[in-house]
N, C-alpha and C positions, 0 to 999 in steps of 0.2 A: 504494500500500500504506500504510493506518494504521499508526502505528509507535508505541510506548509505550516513551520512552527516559530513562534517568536515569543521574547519576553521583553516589555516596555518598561517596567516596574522600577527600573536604576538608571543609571545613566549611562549604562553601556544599552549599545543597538546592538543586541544579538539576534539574528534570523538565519533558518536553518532550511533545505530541501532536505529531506529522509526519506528513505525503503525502509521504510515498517521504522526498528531504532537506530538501520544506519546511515550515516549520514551522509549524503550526497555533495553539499555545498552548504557554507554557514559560515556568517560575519560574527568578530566577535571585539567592536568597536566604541571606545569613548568617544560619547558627541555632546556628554557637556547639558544631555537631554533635550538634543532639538530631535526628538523623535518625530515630531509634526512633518518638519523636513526632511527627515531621512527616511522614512519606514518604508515605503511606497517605492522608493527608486534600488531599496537594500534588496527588496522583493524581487523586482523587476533582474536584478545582476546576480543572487542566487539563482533562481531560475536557470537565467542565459548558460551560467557559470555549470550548471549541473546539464545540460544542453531541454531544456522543460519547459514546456508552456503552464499557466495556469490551466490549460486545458489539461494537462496530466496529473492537477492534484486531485486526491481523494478524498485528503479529509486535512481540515485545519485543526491546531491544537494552540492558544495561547495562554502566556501564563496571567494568574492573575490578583496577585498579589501574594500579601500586602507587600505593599513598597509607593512608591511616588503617585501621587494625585492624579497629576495631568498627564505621566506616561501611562500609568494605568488606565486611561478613558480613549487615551488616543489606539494603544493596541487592539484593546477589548471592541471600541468602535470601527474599528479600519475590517478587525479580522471579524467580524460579524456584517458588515456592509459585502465582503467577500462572500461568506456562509449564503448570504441571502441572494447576492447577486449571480453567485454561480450555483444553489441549489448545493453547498456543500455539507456534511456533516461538520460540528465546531466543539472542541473538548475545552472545558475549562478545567485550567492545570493549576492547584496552588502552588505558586512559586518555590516558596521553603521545600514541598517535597520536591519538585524538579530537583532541586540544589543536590539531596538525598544520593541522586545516579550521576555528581559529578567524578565518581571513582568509584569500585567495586568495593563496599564496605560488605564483612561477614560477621563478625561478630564483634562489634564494635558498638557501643553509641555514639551520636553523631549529634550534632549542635549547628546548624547553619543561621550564622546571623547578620542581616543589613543594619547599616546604618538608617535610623530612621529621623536623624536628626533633632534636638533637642534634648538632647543627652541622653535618650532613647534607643532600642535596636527592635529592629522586628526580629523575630525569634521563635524558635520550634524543638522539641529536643525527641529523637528518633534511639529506638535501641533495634542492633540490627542482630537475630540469634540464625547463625548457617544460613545467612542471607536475606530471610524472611525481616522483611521490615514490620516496626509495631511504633505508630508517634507516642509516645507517654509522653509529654508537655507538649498543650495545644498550642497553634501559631496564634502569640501575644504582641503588642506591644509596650514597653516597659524599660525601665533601666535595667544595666546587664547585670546587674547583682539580682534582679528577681527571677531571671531565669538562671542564674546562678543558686540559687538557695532551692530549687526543684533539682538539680540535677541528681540525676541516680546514680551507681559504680559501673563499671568501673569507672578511670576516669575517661572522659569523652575526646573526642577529635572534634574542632571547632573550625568550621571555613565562615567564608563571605568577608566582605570589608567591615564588616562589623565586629568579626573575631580580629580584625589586621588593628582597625580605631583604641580598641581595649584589652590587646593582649595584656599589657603590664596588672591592669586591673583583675582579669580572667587568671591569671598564673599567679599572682598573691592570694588569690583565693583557693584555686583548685594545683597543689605544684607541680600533679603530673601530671596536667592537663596539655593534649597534645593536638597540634597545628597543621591540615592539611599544605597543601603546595599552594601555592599564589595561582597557577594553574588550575589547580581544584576549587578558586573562591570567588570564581567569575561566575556568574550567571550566564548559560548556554542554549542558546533555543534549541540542541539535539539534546538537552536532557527534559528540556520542555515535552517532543516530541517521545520520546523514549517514556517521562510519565505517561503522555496521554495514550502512549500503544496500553502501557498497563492496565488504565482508567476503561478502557471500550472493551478488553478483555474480563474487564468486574463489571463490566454491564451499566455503564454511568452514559445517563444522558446526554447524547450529541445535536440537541437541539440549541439551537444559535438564542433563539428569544429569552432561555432563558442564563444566558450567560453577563453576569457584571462582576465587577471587580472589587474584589476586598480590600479594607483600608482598613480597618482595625481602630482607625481616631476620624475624629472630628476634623473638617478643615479648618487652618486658621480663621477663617471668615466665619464659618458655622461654627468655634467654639466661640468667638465674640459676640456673636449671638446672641448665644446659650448664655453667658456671663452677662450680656447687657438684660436680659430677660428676667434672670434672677434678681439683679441687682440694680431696678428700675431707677 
């Protein structure tokens, strides 16, 4: 199955062409978050790059959070105006598990965390036993000592730029806590792709309509809000 996968949620532009989890062609590029300007043309040079039309995809998969506001609405919108225009199936992927298939973890737990700004990280904590993954800490938003004070034994492997932002902080707390590759802390639209093959094999709905993207907070706009409301 051709698979059209992408992930908007940070500021890197990753977008993938995949056979079922492998990958074909896939950028994996800082833009600083002009996703608006990029997505569309990254699409069009995967593609070319893989030798593929959008005629040859089968099914989209994007991710969808949490992570970034406005990269999250712009993916989740582009690849759902796709879904709808080409009659495609559309998986939504949560992000943090993406992160999960950025390296063959077996029996490890695994911690993948973003920066979420505001002295924050979005965050998820996975224990992986002969492969089989199981999430025990759901994806929060929080400072990193709260997902620090949930974590289980042993100690865990920690990616994203999240674990890069607080290592010093993460390793006075946990000492043997240990760091994938910089390699492994990118966010990847073929592990986007590679969840969602999982996601259609458990049977999870590929209907486009009902796909939107998680944020886990409030926008700055809509908590000012929330605070001027309260506090007439």
């Amino acid at each position: 199955m051709i698979i059209l996968a992408a992930d908007t949620g940070t500021s890197i532009n990753t977008v993938a062409v995949c056979d079922g989890d492998r990958p074909l062609a896939e950028t994996i590029v800082e833009t600083g978050r002009s996703h608006s300007e990029k997505l569309l043309l990254t699409v069009d040079w995967v593609l070319d790059e893989a030798g593929l039309t959008l005629d040859d995809v089968q099914m989209l998969a994007i991710g969808i959070g949490p992570g970034s506001f406005t990269g999250l609405r712009i993916g989740a919108a582009t690849w759902k105006g796709l879904a709808f225009a080409r009659n495609l199936p559309l998986v939504a992927v949560p992000s943090l598990d993406a992160m999960t298939r950025l390296a063959p973890f077996y029996n490890e737990v695994v911690c993948p965390l973003l920066d979420a700004r505001m002295h924050e990280v979005f965050g998820a904590v996975y224990r992986f036993e002969d492969g089989r993954r199981e999430k025990v800490v759901a994806d929060s938003v929080c400072p990193v000592d709260a997902i620090l004070d949930q974590m289980p034994e042993p100690a865990p492997i920690f990616l994203g730029n999240g674990a890069t932002l607080y290592r010093d902080q993460i390793v006075a707390r946990i000492p043997g806590a240990r760091f994938a590759p910089a390699a492994c802390s990118v966010p990847r639209a073929s592990a986007v792709a590679a969840e969602g093959v999982a996601l259609v094999g458990a049977g999870i709905s590929t209907g486009a309509a009902a796909v939107s993207p998680v944020y886990l907070r409030k926008s700055q706009p809509e908590e000012k809000k929330s605070q001027s409301e309260a506090n007439p």
